[in-house]
C-alpha positions in Angstrom: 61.8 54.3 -1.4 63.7 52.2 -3.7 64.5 49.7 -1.5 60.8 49.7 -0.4 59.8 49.3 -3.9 62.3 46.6 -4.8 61.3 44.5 -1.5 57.7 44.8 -2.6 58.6 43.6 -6.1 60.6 40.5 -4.8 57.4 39.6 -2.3 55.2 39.9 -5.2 57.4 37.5 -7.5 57.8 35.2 -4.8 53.9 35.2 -3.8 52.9 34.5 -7.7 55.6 31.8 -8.5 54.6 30.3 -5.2 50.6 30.3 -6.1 51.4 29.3 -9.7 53.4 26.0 -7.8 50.0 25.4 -6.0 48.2 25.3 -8.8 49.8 23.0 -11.0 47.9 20.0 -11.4 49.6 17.2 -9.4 50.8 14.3 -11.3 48.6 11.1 -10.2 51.2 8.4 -10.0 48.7 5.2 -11.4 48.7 2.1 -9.6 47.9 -0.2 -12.6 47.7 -3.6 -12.0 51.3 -4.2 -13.7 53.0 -2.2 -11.0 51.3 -4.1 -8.3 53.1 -7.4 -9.6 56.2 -5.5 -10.0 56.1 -4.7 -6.0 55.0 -7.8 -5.3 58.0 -9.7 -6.8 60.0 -8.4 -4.8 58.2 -9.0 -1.8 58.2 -12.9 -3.1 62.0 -13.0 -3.9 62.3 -11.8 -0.3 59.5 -13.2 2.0 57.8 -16.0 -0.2 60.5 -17.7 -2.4 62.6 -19.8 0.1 59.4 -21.8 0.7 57.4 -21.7 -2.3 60.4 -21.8 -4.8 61.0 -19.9 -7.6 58.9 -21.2 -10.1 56.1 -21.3 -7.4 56.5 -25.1 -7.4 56.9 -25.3 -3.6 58.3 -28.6 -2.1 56.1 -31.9 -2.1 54.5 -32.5 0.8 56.4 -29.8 2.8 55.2 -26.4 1.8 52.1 -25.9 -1.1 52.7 -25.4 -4.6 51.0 -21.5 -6.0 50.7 -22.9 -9.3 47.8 -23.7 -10.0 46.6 -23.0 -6.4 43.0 -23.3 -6.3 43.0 -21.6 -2.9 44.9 -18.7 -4.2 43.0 -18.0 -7.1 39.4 -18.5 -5.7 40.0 -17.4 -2.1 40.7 -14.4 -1.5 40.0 -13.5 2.0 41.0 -17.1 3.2 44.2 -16.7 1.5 44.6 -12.9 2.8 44.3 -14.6 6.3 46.8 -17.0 5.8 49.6 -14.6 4.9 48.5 -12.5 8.0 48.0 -14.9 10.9 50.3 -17.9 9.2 48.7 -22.1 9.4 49.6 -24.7 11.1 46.7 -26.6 10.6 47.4 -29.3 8.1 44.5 -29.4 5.9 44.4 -30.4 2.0 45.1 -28.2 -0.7 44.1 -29.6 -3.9 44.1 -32.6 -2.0 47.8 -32.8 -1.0 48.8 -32.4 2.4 51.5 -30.0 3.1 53.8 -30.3 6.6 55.3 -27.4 7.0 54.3 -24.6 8.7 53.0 -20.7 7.4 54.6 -18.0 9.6 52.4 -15.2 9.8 53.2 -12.4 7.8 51.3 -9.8 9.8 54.2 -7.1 9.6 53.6 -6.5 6.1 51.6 -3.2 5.4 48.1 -4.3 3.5 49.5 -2.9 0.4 52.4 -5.6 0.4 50.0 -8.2 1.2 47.9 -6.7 -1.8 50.7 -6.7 -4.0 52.5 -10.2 -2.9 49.3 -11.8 -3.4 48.4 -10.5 -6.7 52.0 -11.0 -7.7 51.5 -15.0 -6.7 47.9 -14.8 -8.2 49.1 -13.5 -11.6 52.5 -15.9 -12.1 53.3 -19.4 -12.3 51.0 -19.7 -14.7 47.8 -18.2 -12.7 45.5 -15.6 -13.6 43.4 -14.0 -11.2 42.1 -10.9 -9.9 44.3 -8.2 -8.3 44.1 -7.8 -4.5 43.8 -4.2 -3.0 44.8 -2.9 0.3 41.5 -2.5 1.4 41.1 -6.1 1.3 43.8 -7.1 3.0 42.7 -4.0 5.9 39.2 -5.6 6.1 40.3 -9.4 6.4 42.9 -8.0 8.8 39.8 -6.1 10.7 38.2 -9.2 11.7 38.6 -10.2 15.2 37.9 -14.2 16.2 35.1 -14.5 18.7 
């Protein structure tokens, strides 16, 4: 009987620390904008900064400058598309002409796009809005016809 009894009493303690876990409210980690740039750094340093340069200067003629980019501040799906499916087109930016080619950048998840992006559009000098992931996953949606 006392084991019975000391069984139930274990069950019981168990069953009311475990409901008392369930209930706890969950800590909502923010994503404020600040943290976005944070992630997005470091996706630069690794991804972005060979090309574009460490001050976001990029290299004359060969590969676009981010400061100042009007492209990058006012375009955001065009410039979503271009970190996903790469250029090779050689078109003017700010009227410069750039020669080097964009690799796509398609194996990023949307939230690294998001976050690169709003890293490149909120440093160097820019401001601009923050990019979300659902952004990125509706430019990355599109299909060419």
């Amino acid at each position: 009987m006392k084991k019975n009894s000391l069984l139930v009493l274990v069950l019981l303690t168990v069953m009311v620390y475990a409901l008392a876990q369930s209930q706890k409210p969950k800590q909502k980690t923010q994503d404020t904008p600040a943290a976005s740039i944070e992630r997005g750094r470091a996706i630069y340093q690794k991804e972005c900064l060979s090309c574009h340069q460490a001050d976001g200067g990029g290299v004359p003629h060969i590969n676009p400058p981010l400061a100042g980019n009007t492209v990058l501040l006012n375009d955001k799906t065009k410039i979503i598309a271009v970190v996903l499916k790469g250029m090779t087109d050689r078109i003017p930016i700010d009227d410069e002409y750039y020669s080097n080619n964009m690799a796509s950048h398609a194996y990023l998840t949307n939230q690294e796009i998001a976050d690169v992006l709003t890293f490149a559009r909120n440093s160097f000098g820019n401001k601009a809005s923050v990019l979300t992931a659902a952004e990125v996953k509706v430019v990355r949606g599109v299909k060419k016809k």
